[in-house]
C-alpha positions in Angstrom: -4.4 -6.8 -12.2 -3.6 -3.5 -13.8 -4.9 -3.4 -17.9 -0.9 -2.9 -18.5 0.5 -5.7 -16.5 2.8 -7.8 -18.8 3.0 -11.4 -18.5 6.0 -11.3 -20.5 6.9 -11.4 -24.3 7.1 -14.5 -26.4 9.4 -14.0 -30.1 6.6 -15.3 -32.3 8.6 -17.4 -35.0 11.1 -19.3 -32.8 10.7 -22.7 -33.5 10.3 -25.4 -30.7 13.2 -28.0 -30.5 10.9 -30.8 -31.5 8.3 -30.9 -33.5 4.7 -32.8 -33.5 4.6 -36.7 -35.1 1.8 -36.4 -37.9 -2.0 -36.8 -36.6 -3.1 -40.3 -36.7 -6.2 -41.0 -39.2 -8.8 -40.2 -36.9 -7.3 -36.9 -36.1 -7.0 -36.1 -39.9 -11.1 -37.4 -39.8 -12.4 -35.2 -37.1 -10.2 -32.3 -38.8 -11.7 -32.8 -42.0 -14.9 -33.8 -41.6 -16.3 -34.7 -38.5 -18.0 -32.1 -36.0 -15.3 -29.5 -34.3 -16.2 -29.8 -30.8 -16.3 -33.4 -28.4 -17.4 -33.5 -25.4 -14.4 -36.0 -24.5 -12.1 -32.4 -25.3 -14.8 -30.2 -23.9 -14.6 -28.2 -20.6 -18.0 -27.4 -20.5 -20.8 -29.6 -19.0 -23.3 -30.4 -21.8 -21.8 -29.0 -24.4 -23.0 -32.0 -26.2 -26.2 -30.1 -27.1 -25.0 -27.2 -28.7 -25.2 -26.7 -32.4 -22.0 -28.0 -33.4 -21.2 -25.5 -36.1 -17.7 -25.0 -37.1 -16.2 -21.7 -37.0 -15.2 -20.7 -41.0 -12.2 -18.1 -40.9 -11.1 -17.8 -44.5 -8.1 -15.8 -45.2 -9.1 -12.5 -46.0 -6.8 -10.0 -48.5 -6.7 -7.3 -45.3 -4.5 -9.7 -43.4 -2.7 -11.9 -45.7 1.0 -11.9 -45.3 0.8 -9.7 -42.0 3.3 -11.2 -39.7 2.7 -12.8 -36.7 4.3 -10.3 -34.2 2.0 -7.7 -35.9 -1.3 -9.3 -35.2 -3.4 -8.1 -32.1 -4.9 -11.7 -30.8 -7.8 -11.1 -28.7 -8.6 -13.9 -26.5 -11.8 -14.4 -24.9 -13.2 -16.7 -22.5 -17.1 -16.5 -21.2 -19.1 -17.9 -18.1 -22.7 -18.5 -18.3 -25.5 -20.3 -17.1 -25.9 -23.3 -19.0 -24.4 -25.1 -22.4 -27.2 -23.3 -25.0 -27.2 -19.9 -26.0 -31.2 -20.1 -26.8 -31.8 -20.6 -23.7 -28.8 -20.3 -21.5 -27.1 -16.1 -20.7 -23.9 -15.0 -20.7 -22.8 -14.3 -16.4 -18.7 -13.0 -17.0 -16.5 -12.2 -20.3 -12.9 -12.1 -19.5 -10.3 -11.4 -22.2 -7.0 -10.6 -22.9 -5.1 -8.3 -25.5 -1.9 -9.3 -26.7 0.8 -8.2 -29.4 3.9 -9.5 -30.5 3.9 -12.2 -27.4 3.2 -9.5 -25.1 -0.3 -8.2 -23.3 -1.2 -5.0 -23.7 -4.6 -5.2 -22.5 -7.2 -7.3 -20.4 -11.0 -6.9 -20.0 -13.4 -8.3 -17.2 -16.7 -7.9 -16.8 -19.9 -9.7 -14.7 -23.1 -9.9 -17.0 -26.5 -10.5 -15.7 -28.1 -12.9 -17.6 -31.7 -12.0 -17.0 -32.1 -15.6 -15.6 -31.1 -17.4 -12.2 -28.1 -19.0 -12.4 -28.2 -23.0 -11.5 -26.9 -24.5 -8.5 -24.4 -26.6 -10.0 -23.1 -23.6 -12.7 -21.9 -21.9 -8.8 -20.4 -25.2 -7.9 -18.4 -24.9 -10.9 -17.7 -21.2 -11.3 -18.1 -19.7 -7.8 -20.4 -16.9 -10.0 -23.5 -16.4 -7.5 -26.7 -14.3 -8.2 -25.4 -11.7 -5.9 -22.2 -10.9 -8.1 -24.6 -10.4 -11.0 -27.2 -8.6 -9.4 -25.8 -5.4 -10.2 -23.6 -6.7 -13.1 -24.7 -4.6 -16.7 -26.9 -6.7 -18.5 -25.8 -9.1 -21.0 -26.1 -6.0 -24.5 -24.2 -3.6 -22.6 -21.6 -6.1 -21.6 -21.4 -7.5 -25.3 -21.1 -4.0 -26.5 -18.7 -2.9 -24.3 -16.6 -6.1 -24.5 -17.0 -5.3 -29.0 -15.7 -1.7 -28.2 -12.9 -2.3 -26.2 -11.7 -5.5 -28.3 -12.1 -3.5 -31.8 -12.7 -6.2 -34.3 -13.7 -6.2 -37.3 -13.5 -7.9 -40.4 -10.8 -5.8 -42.3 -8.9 -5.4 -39.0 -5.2 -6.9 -37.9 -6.9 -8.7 -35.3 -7.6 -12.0 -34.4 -10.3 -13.1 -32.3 -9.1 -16.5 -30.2 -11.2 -18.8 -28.2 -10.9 -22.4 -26.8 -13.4 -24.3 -28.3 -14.5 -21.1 -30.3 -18.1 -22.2 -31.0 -19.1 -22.3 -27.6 -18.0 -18.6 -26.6 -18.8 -17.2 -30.4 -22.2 -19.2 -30.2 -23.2 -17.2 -27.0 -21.5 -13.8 -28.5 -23.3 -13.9 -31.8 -26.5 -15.1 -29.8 -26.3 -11.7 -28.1 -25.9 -10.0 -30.9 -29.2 -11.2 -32.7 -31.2 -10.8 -30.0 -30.0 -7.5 -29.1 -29.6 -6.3 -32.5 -25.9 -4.9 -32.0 -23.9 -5.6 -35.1 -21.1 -8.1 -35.1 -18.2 -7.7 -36.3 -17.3 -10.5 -38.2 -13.7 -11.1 -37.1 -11.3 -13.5 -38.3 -11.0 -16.2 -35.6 -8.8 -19.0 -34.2 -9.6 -22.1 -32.5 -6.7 -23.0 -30.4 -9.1 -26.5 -29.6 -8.6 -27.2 -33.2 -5.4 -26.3 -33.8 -4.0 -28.0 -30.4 -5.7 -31.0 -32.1 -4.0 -30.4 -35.1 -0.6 -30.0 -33.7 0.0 -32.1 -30.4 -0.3 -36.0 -30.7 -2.2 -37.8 -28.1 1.7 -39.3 -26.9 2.0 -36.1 -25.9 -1.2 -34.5 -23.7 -3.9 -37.0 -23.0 -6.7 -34.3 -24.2 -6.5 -31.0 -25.6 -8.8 -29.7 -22.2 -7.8 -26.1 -21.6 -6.4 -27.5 -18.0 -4.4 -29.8 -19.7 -2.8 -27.5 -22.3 -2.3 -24.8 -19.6 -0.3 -27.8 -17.5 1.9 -29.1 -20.4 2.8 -25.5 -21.3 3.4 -24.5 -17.5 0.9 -21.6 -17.8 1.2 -19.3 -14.8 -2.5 -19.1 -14.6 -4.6 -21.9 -14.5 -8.0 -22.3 -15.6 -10.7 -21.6 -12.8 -14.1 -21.7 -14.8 -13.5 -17.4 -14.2 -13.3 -15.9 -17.6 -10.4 -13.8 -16.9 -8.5 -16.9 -15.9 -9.5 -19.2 -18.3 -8.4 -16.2 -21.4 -5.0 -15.8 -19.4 -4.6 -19.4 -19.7 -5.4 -19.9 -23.3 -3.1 -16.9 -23.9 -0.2 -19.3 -22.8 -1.8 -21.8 -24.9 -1.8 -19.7 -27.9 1.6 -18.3 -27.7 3.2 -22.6 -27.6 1.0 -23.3 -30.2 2.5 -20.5 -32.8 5.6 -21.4 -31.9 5.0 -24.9 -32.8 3.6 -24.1 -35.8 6.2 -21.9 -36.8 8.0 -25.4 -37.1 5.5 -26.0 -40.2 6.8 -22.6 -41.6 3.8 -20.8 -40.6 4.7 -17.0 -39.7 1.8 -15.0 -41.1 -1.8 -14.5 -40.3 -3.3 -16.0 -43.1 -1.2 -19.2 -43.3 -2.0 -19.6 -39.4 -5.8 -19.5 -40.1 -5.7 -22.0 -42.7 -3.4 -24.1 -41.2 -5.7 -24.6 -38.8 -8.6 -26.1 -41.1 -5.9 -27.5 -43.6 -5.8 -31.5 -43.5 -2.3 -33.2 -43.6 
């Protein structure tokens, strides 16, 4: 896939026809207060032993009011070899650029993680040792993922993730232990805000698979980075317009939407 191949352009503040019922109670709880991530909603095996941190993105003054169709979302999906980033690597980052509904760029690389990869991780992703073996190791992937994403904290970007403190845990992992700075970006859950904004009458779970279905992506999640970020790109997109229902149409108000209780 070519880095300028469009997969077509989406007028951020359109509203849907119909609009979410309100979250029941024990939505509102697990929004509020309760860990971020479930392993009921999570795609990944194990996840249940992660640090269950949540993500913080406060509005910052660089990006308040800055609408929608001028934010750069950059969406970004990893593989790796186990749930832990203390003792698990990184194996693939895919991600995809977009702006104004429209992608503008994609980035794919293999990573090798410095460890063997387990049987089952294959099963799932199809990622053997042999299409690592000669992969860049996991700093010079996270660098040149950082450099070609260009985020920062004062930027007009948005870094997007599904179930963001898995792939953020393993990013900012890398970072520490390789010493490369991160960038502290503003970032978006769409995990948490699908669980904000679709009611269980609606999708069963808010699994990427599930969303990607119920919002007829046109590429489905494979457990291959690349994939999985053009997925949650679809994702993204039906979940601003549905918000724009709530009248949210600028940066800010979308990332405190998304941690705001009803």
């Amino acid at each position: 896939m070519s880095d300028e191949e469009s997969v077509g352009r989406v007028v951020y503040g359109l509203c849907m026809d119909t609009f979410p019922q309100a979250d029941t109670p024990s939505e509102v709880s697990q929004l509020t207060g309760a860990p971020l991530v479930q392993t009921t909603d999570s795609d990944r095996r194990g996840f249940a032993s992660v640090a269950q941190t949540a993500v913080v993105t406060p509005s910052r003054n660089d990006i308040a009011g800055l609408p929608l169709h001028e934010v750069t979302f950059v969406i970004v999906d990893l593989e790796t070899t186990g749930a832990t980033p203390m003792n698990s690597g990184i194996t693939e980052i895919g991600a995809v650029k977009v702006r104004a509904g429209e992608q503008i760029s994609n980035f794919r690389t293999f990573c090798n993680p410095g460890m063997p990869i387990p049987e089952f991780i294959t099963e799932i992703t199809g990622i053997t040792q042999e299409h690592v073996r000669l992969a860049p190791e996991v700093p010079a992937a996270v660098q040149e993922f950082l450099a070609w994403a260009n985020l920062s904290s004062t930027h007009d970007t948005i870094l997007v993730a599904h179930n963001a403190p898995f792939d953020l845990g393993f990013l900012e992992q890398a970072c520490i232990t390789h010493d490369i700075q991160w960038p502290e970006p503003p970032v978006l859950d769409t995990l948490r805000l699908a669980r904000k904004l679709l009611d269980r009458d609606e999708v069963p779970n808010k699994k990427l698979a599930t969303l990607a279905s119920h919002f007829n992506a046109p590429t489905s999640p494979t457990h291959r980075a690349l994939d999985d970020a053009m997925a949650t790109v679809t994702v993204l997109h039906a979940l601003i317009e549905r918000v724009a229902g709530f009248g949210v149409h600028d940066s800010a108000h979308l990332l405190s939407y998304e941690w705001s209780a009803k």
